[in-house]
N, C-alpha and C positions, 0 to 999 in steps of 0.2 A: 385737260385740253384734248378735246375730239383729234386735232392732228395728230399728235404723238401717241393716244393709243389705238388710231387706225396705225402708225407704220411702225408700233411696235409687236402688231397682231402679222406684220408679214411675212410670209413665207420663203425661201430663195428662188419660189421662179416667179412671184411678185417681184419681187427686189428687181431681178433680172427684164421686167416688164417694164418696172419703171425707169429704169438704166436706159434702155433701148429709149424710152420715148424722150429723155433728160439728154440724151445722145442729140436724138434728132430735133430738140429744139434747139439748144445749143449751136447746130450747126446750118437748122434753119436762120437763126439770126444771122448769121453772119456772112451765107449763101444766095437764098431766099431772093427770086427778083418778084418786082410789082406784077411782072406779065400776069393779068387777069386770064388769060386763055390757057397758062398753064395748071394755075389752081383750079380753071373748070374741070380740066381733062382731068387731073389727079381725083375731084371728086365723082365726075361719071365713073370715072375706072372704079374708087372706092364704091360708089351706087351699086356697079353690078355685079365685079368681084363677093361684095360683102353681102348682098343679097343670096349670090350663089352659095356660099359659105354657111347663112345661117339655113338655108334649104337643106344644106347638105348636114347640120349639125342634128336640127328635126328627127329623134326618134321616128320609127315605124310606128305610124298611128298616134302619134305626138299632136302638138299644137305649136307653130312659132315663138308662143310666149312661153314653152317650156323651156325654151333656150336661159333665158335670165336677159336683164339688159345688159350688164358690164360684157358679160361674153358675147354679145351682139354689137354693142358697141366695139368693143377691139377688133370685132371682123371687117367693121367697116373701115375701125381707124389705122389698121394696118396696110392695109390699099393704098388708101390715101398715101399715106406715108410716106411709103416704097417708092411709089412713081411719082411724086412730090421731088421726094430726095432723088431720084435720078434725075428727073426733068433740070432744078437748079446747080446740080453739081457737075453738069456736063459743062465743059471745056476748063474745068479748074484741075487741076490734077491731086488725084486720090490712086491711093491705094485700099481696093472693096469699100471700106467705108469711111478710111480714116487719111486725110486729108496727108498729103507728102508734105507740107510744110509746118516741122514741128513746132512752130510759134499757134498753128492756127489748131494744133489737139490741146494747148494747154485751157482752155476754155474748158470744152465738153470733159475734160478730164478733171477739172478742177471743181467742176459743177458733179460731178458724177462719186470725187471726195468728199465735197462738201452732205450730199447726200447720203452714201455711206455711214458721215459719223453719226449723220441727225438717227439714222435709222439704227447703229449703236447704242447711241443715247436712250432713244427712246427703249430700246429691249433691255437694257442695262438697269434705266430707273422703271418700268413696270414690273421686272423681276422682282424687284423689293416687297 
């Protein structure tokens, strides 16, 4: 199965990438308003933060597409993200990133175990 030996080829700051983003969906569902004007600004911001980013990534005398796409991609999608997640989690109360009502971390922590074992699993039977 293609899934299980992509996430049992990962590394720990893979894991920890994907942590982050299983974080922030998790608490996009359950944050997350319809406001169209906020997920605009979250993607200009991502446009041209993530533009600046892969400029900045560009070897001297390089070529944009030396970058690779996945690491182009996280430049952009991490903007996003950031001011996403700040945009919807303003006036809810958090502490940095993790919501002060502990009813509302067993989600993203549960999602974030679940994840965990599959990525066990799968290093545990590819070793074989």
């Amino acid at each position: 199965m293609p899934l299980l030996r992509y996430l049992s080829t990962l590394d720990h700051r893979r894991i920890v990438l994907w942590g982050a983003g299983i974080w922030y969906a998790a608490l996009a569902v359950r944050y997350a308003e319809r406001d169209a004007a906020l997920w605009l600004r979250a993607l200009g911001i991502a446009a041209i933060v993530g533009s600046m980013l892969v400029l900045n990534a560009v070897p001297t005398g390089g070529r944009i597409r030396d970058v690779g796409f996945w690491p182009a991609f996280r430049f952009f999608l991490v903007p996003f993200c950031v001011s996403s997640f700040a945009a919807f989690t303003k006036g809810h109360p958090f502490l940095l990133i993790f919501p002060t009502d502990l009813a509302a971390n067993t989600t993203p922590l549960g999602a974030l175990a679940v994840f965990g074992l599959i990525v066990w699993i799968a290093k545990k039977t590819s070793a074989r």
